[in-house]
Biopython code that builds the backbone (N, CA, C, O; Angstrom):
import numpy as np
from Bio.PDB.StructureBuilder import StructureBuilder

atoms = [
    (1, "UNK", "N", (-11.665, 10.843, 2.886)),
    (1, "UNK", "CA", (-10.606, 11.667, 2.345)),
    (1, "UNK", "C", (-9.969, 10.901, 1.186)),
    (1, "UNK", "O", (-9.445, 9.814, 1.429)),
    (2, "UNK", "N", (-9.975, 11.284, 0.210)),
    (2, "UNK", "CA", (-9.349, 11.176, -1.077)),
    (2, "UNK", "C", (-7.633, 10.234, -0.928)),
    (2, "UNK", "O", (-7.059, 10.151, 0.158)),
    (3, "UNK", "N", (-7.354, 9.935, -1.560)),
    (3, "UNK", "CA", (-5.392, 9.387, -1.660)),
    (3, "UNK", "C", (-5.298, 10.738, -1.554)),
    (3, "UNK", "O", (-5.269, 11.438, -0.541)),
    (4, "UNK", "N", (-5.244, 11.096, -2.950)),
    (4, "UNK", "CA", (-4.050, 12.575, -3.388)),
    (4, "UNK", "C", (-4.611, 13.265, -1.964)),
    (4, "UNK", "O", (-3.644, 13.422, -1.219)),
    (5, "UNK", "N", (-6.023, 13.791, -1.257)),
    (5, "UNK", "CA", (-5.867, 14.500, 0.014)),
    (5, "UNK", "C", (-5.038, 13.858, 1.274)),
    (5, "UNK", "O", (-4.765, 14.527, 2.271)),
    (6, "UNK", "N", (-4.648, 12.407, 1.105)),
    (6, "UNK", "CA", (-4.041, 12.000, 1.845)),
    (6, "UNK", "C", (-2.940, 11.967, 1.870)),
    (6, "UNK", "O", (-2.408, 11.674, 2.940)),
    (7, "UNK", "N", (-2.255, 12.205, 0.895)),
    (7, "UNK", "CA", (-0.574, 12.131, 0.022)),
    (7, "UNK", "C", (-0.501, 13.256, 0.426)),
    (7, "UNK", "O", (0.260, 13.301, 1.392)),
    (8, "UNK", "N", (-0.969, 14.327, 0.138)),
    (8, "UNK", "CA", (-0.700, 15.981, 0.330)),
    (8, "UNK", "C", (-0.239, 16.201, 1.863)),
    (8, "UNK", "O", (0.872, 16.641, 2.155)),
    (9, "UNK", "N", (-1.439, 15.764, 3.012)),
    (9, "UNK", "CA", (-1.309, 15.882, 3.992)),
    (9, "UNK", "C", (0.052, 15.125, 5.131)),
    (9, "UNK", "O", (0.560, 15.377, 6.224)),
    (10, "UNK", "N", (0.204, 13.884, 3.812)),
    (10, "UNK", "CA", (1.769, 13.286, 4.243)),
    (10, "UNK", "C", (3.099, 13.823, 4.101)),
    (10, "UNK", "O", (4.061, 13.702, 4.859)),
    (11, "UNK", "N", (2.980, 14.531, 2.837)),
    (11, "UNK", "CA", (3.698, 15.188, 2.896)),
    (11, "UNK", "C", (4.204, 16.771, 3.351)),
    (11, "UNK", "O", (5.351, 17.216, 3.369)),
    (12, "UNK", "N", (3.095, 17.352, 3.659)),
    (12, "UNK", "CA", (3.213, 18.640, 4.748)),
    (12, "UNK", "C", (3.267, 18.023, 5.852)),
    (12, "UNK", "O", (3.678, 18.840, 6.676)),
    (13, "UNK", "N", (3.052, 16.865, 6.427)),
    (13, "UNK", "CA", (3.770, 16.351, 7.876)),
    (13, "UNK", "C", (5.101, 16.038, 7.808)),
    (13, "UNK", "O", (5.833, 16.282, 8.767)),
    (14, "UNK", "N", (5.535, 15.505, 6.753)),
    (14, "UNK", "CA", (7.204, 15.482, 6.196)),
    (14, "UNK", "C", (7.715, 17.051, 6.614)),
    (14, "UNK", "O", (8.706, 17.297, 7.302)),
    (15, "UNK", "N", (6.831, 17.999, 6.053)),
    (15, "UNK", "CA", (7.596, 18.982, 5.905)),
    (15, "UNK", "C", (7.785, 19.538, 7.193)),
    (15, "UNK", "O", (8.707, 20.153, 7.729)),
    (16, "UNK", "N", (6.454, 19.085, 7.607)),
    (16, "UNK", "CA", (6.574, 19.647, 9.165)),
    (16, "UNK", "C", (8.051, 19.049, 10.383)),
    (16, "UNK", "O", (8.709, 19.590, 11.272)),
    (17, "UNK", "N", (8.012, 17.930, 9.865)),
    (17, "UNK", "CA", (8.890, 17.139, 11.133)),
    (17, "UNK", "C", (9.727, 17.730, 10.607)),
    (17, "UNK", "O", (10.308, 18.528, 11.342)),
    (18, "UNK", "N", (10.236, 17.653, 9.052)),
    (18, "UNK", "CA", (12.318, 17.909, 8.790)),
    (18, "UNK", "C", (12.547, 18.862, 8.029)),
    (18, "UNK", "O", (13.699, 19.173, 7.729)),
    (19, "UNK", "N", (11.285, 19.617, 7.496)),
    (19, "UNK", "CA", (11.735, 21.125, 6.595)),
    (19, "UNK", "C", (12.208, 20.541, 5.266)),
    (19, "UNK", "O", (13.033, 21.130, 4.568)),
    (20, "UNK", "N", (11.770, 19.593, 4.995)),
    (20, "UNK", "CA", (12.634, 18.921, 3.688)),
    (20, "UNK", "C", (11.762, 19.646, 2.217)),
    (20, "UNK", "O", (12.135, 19.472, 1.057)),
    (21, "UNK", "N", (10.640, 20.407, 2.609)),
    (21, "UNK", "CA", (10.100, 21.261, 1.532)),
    (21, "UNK", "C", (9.132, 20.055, 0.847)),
    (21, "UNK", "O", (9.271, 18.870, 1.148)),
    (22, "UNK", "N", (8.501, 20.363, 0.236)),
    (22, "UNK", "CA", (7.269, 19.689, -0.849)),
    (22, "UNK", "C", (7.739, 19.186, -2.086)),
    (22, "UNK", "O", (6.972, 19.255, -3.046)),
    (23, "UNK", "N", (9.118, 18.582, -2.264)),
    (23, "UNK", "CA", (8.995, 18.014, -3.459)),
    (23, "UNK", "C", (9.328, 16.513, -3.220)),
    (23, "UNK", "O", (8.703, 15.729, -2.506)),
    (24, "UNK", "N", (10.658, 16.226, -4.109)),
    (24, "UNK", "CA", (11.022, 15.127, -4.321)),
    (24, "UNK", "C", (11.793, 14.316, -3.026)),
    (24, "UNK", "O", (11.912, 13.107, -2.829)),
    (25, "UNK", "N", (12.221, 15.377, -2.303)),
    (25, "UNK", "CA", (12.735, 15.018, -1.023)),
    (25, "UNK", "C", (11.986, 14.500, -0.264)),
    (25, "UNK", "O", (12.175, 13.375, 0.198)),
    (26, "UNK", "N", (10.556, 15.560, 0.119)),
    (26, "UNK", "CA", (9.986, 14.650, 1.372)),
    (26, "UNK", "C", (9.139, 13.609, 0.573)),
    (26, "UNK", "O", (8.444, 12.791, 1.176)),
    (27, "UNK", "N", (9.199, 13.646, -0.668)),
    (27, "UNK", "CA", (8.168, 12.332, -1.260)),
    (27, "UNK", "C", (9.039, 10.851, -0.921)),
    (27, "UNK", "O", (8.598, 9.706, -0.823)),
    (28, "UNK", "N", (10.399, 11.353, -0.791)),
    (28, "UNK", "CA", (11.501, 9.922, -0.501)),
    (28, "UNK", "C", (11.017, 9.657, 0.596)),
    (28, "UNK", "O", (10.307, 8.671, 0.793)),
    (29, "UNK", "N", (11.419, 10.726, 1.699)),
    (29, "UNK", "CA", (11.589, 10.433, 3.125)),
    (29, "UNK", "C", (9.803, 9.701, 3.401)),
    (29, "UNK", "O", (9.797, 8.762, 4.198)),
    (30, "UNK", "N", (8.468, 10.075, 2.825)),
    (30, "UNK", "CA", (7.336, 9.952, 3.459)),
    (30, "UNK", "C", (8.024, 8.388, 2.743)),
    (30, "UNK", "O", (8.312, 7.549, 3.596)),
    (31, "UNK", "N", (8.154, 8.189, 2.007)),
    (31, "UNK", "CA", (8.055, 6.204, 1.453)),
    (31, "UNK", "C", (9.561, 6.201, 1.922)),
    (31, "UNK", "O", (10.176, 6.424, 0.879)),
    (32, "UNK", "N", (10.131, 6.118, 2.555)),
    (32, "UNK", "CA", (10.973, 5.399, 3.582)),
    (32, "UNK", "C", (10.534, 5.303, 5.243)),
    (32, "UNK", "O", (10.952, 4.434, 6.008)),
    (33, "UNK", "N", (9.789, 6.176, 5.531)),
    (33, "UNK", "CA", (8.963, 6.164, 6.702)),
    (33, "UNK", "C", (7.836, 4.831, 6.458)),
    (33, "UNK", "O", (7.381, 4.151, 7.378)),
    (34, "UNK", "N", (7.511, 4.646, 4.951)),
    (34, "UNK", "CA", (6.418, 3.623, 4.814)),
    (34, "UNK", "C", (4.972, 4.460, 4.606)),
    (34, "UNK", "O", (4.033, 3.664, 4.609)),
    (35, "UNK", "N", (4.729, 5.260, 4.504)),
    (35, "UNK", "CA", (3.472, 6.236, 4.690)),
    (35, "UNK", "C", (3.149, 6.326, 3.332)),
    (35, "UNK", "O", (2.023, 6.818, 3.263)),
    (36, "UNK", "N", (3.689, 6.037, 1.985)),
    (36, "UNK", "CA", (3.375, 5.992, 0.788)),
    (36, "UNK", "C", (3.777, 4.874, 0.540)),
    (36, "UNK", "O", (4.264, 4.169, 1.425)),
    (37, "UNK", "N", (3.616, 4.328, -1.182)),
    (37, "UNK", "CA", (4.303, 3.277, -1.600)),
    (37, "UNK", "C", (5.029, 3.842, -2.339)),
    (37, "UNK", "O", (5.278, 5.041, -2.213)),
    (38, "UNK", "N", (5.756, 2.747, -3.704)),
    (38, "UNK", "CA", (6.350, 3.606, -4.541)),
    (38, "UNK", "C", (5.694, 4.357, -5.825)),
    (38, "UNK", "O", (6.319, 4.954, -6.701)),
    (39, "UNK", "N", (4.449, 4.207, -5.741)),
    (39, "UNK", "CA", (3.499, 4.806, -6.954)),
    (39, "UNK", "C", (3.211, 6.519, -6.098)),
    (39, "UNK", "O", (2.848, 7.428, -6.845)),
    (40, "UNK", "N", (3.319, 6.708, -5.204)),
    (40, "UNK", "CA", (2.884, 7.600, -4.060)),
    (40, "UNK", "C", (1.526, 7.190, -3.406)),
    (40, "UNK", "O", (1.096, 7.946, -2.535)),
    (41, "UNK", "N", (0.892, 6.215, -3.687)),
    (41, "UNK", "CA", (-0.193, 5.951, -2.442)),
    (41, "UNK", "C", (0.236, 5.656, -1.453)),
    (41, "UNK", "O", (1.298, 5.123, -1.134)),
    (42, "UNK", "N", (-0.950, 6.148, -0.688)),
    (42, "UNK", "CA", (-0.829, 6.220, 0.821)),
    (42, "UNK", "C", (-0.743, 4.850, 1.516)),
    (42, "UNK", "O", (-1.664, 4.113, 1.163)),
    (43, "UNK", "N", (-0.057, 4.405, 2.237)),
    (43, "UNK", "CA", (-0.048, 2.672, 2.631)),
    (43, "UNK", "C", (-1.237, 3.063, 3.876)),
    (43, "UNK", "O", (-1.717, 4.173, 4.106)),
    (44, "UNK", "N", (-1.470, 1.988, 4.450)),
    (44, "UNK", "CA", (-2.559, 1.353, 5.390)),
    (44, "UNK", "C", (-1.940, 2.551, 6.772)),
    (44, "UNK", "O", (-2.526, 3.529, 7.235)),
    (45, "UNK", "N", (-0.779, 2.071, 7.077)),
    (45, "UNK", "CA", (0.096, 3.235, 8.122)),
    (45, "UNK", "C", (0.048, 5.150, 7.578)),
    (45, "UNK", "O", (-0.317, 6.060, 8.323)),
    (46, "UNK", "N", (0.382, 5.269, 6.559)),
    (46, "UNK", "CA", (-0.254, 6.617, 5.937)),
    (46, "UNK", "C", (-1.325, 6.790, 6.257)),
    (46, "UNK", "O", (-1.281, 7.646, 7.140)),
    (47, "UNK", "N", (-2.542, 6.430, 6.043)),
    (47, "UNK", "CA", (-4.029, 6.496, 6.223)),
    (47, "UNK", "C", (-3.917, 6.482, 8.063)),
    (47, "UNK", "O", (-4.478, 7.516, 8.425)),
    (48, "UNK", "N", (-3.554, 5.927, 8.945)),
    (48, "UNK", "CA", (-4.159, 5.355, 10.132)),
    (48, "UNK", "C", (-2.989, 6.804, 10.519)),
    (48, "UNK", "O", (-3.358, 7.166, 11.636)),
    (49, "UNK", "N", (-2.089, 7.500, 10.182)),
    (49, "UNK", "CA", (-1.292, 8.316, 10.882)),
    (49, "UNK", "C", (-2.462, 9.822, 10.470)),
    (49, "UNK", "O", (-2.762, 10.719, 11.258)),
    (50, "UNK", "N", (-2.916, 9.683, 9.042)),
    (50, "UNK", "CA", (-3.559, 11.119, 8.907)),
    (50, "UNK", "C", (-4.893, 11.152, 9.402)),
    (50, "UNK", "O", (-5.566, 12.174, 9.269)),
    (51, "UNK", "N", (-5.474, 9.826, 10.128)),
    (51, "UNK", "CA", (-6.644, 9.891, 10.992)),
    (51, "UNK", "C", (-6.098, 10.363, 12.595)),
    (51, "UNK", "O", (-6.571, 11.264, 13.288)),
    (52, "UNK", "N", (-5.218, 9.657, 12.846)),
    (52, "UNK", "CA", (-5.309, 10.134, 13.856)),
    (52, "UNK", "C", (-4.520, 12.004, 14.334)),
    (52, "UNK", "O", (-4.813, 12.775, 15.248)),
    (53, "UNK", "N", (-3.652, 12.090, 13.392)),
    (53, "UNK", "CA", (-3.733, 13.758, 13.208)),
    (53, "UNK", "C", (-5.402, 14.526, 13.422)),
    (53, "UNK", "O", (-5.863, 15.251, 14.304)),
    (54, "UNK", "N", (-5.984, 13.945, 12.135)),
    (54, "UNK", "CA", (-6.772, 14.834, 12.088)),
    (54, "UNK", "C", (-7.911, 14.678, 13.625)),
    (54, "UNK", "O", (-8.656, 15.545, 14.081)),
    (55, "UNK", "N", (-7.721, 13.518, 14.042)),
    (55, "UNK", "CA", (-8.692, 13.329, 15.520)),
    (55, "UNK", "C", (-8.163, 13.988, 16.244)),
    (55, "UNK", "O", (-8.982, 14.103, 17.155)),
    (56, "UNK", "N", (-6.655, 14.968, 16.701)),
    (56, "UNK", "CA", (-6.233, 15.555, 17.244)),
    (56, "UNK", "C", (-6.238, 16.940, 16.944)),
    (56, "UNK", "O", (-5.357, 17.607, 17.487)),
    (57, "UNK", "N", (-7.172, 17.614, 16.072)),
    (57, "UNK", "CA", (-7.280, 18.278, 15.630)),
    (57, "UNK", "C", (-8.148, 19.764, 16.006)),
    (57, "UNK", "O", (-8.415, 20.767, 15.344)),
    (58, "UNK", "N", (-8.457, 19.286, 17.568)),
    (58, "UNK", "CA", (-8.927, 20.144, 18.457)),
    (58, "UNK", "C", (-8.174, 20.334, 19.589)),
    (58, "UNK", "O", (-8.584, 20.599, 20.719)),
    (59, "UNK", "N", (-7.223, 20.205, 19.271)),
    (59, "UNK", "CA", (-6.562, 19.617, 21.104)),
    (59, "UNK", "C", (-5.039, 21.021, 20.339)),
    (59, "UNK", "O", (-4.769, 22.082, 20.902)),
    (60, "UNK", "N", (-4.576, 20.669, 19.436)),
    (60, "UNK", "CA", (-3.440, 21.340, 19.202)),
    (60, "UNK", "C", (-3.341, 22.137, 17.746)),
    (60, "UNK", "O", (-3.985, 21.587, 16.853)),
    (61, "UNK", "N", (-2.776, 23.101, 17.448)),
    (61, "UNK", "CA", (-3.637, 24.258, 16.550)),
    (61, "UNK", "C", (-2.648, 23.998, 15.502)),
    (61, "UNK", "O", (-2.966, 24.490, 14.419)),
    (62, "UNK", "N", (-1.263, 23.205, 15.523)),
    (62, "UNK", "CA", (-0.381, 22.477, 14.403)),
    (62, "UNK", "C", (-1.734, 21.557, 13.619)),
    (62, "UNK", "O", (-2.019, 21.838, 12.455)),
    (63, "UNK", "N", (-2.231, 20.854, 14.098)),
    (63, "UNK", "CA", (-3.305, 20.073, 13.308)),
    (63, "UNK", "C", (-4.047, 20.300, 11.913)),
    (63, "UNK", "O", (-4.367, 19.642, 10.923)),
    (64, "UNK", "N", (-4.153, 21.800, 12.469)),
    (64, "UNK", "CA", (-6.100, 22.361, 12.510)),
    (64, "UNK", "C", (-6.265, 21.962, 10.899)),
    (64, "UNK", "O", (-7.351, 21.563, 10.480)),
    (65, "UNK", "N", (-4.660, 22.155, 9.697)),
    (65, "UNK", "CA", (-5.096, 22.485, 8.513)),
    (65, "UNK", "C", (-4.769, 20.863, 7.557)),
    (65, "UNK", "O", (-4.345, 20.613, 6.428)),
    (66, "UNK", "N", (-5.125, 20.230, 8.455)),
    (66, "UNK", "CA", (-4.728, 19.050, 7.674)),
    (66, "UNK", "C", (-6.256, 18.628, 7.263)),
    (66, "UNK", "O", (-6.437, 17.723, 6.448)),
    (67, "UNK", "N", (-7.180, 19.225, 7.779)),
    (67, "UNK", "CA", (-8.583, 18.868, 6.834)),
    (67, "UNK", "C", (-8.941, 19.043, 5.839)),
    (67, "UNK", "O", (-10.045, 18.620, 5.497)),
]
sb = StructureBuilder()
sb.init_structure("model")
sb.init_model(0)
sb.init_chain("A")
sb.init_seg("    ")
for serial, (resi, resn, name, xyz) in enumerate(atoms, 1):
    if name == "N":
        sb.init_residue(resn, " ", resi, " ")
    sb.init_atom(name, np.array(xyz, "f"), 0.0, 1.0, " ", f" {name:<3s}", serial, name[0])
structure = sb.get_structure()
């Protein structure tokens, strides 16, 4: 999976947990969580959180569209 597919998917989990919407907001909150840096790549914890989403991705139907 790509960064930017990985950035995207960080931040619709932002949106998911606090409704903070797709912009500049949840781009703060995902790099205060640590899940980006400050360029917006995905840190090592970003990557290891959108694997294991997506390994859960049969089990619960919130998942399904993070592929």
């Amino acid at each position: 999976m790509s960064d930017n597919l990985i950035s995207q998917a960080l931040l619709a989990w932002e949106h998911f947990l606090s409704g903070t919407g797709f912009g500049e907001l949840a781009k703060i909150a995902v790099q205060k969580r640590g899940w980006l840096d400050h360029e917006g790549h995905p840190t090592e914890d970003g990557r290891r959180l959108i694997e294991a989403l997506i390994a859960q991705d049969e089990q619960r139907s919130v998942f399904r569209n993070l592929v």
